[in-house]
N, C-alpha and C positions, 0 to 999 in steps of 0.2 A: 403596497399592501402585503401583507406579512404571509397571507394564504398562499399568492402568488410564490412568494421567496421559498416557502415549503413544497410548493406542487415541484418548481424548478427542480428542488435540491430533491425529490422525489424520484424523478423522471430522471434526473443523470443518472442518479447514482443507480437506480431501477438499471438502465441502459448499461452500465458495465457492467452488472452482475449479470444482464440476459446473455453479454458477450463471452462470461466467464463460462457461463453455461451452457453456451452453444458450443465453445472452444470442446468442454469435456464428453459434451455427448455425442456430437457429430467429430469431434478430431479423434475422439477414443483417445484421448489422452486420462495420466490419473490428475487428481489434483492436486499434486506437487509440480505437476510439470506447467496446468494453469496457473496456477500461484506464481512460476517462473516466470512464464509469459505477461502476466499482467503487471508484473514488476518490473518488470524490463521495459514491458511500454510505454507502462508511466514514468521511466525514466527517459526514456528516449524522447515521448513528448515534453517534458522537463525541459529536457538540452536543447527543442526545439524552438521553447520559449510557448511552447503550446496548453500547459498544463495549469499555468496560473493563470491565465486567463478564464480554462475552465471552472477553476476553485473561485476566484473572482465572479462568476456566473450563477454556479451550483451551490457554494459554502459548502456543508456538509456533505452535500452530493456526491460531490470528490474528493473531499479529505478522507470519510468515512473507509471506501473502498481498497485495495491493497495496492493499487495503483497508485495512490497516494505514499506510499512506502517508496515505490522506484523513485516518486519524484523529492523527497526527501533528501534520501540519498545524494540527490544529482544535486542538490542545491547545495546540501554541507562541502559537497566536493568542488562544488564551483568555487563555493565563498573562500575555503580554506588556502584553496588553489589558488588566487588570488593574494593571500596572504604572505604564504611560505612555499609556494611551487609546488613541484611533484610530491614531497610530502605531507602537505594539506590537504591532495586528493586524497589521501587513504586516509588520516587523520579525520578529516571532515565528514565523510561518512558516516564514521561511529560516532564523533561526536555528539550529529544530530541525532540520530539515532538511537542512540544506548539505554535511552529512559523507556521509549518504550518496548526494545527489545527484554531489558530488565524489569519491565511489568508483566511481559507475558509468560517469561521464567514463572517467576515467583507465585502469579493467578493461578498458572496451569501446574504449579506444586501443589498450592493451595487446592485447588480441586481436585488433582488425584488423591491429595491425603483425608479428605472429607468424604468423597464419595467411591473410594475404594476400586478405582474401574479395574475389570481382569482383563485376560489377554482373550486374541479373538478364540472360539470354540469353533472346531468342524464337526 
């Protein structure tokens, strides 16, 4: 049932962002450093073979979140690794990656040149 598939992909995805949140308020951390954190784990669940199973479960749930970026990564570098050794793990990386690093370039040009943001005021 398709309701079902939504609640799922609801509730994960809900659930990493509560942990993203919990990281910045209670760790006092900024959000560069959770952004760190949550990349890194979703890679590390990646390597663990932990991550696609979740996206397997969630869909969108887990792709959506930025843990889904760690696990990216970790799969371009598997795969490439695999292919051509120690130089496919750095190659594979960007590979997979590069479109959407190159989307968030280009969006977030795009919206500072339309809506003109300034710099913070004290």
């Amino acid at each position: 049932m398709i309701f079902i598939d939504f609640l799922i992909a609801f509730v994960i995805g809900g659930i990493i962002c509560l942990i993203g949140q919990l990281i910045m308020d209670y760790g006092k951390l900024t959000p560069g450093h959770t952004l760190s954190i949550l990349v890194v784990a979703g890679s590390i669940f990646s390597g663990l073979g932990l991550y696609q199973p979740l996206i397997d479960l969630a869909g969108a749930g887990a792709t959506i979140p930025i843990t889904s970026f760690g696990h990216s990564l970790t799969q371009g570098a598997i795969a490439e690794a695999e292919k051509h050794g120690w130089v496919g793990v750095l190659t594979g990386m960007f590979e997979v990656t590069s479109s959407g690093i190159s989307a968030a370039i280009v969006f977030g040009f795009i919206a500072a040149f339309i809506f003109k943001p300034k710099g913070k005021v004290n």
